[in-house]
C-alpha positions in Angstrom: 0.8 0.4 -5.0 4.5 1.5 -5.6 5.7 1.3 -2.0 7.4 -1.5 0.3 8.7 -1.5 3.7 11.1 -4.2 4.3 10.8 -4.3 7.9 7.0 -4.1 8.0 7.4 -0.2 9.7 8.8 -2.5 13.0 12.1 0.0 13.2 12.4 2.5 15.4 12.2 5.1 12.2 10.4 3.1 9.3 10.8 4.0 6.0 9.2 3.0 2.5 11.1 1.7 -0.6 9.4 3.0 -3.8 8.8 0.8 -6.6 6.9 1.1 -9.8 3.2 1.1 -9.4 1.1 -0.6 -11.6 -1.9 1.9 -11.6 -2.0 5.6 -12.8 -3.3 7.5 -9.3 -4.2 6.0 -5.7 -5.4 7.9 -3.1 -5.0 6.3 0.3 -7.1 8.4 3.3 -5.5 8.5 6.3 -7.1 7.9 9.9 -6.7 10.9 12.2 -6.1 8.4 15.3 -3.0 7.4 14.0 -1.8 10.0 11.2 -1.4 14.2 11.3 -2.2 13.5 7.0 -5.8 13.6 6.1 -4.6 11.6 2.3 -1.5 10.5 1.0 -1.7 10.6 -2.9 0.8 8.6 -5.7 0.2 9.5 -8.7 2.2 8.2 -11.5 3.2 9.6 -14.9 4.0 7.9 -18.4 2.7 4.5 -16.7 2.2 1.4 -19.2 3.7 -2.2 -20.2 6.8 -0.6 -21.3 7.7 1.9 -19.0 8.3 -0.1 -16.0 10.8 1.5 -14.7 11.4 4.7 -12.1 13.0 7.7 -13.7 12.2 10.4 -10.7 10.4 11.0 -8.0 9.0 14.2 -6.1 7.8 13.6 -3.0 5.6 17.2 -2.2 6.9 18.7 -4.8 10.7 18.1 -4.2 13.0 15.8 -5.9 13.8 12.5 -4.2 17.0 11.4 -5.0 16.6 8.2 -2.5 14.4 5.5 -3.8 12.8 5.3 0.0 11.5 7.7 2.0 10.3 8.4 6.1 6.7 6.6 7.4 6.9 10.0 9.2 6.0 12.0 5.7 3.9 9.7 4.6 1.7 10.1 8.0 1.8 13.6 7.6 -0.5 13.2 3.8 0.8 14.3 0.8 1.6 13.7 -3.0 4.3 11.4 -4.5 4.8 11.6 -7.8 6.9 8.6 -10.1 7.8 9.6 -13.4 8.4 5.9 -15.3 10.4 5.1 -18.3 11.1 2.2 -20.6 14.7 1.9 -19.6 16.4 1.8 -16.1 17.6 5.3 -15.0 20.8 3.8 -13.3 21.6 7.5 -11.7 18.6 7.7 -9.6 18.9 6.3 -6.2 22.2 4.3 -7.0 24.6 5.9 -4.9 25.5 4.2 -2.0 24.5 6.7 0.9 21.0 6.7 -1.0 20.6 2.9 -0.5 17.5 2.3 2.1 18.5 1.4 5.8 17.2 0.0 8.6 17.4 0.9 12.9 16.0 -1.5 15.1 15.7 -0.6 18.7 18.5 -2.8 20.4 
């Protein structure tokens, strides 16, 4: 579905690593027990064989420059949007402060 958590949300501040979907929209409703979001929404743009890899991404309308983002905003619902081309855009989430982490409670 485009999005990977490394540490299986078991950090003290989980986060998702984005990757390219292989569909064109997914919707994914959210439980009010356990999230503020009623829906979190991907949709993806310019999606097919060839274009197979991220360009950009907007995550509620605003530019993601990191290829990860917070479980905390995706509880909270919304739309991420992945705009996918047919070559690697090698500027997007390459510099090293935008490379995912991970904090485990010690």
């Amino acid at each position: 579905m485009g999005l990977f958590s490394l540490t299986g949300n078991n950090s003290i501040d989980p986060i998702y690593e984005i990757t390219s979907p292989v569909f064109d929209e997914i919707t994914i409703h959210l439980s009010e027990e356990y999230h503020g979001g009623d829906q979190f929404k991907i949709v993806t743009r310019n999606n097919s064989e060839e274009n197979r890899y991220i360009q950009s991404a907007k995550l509620n309308g605003e530019v993601l420059d990191k290829a990860w983002f917070y479980h905390k905003d995706f509880a909270r619902g919304g739309l991420l949007e992945i705009v996918l081309g047919p070559e690697p855009n090698k500027s997007w989430g390459s510099r090293p402060e935008d490379a995912p982490y991970t904090s485990f409670e010690e």
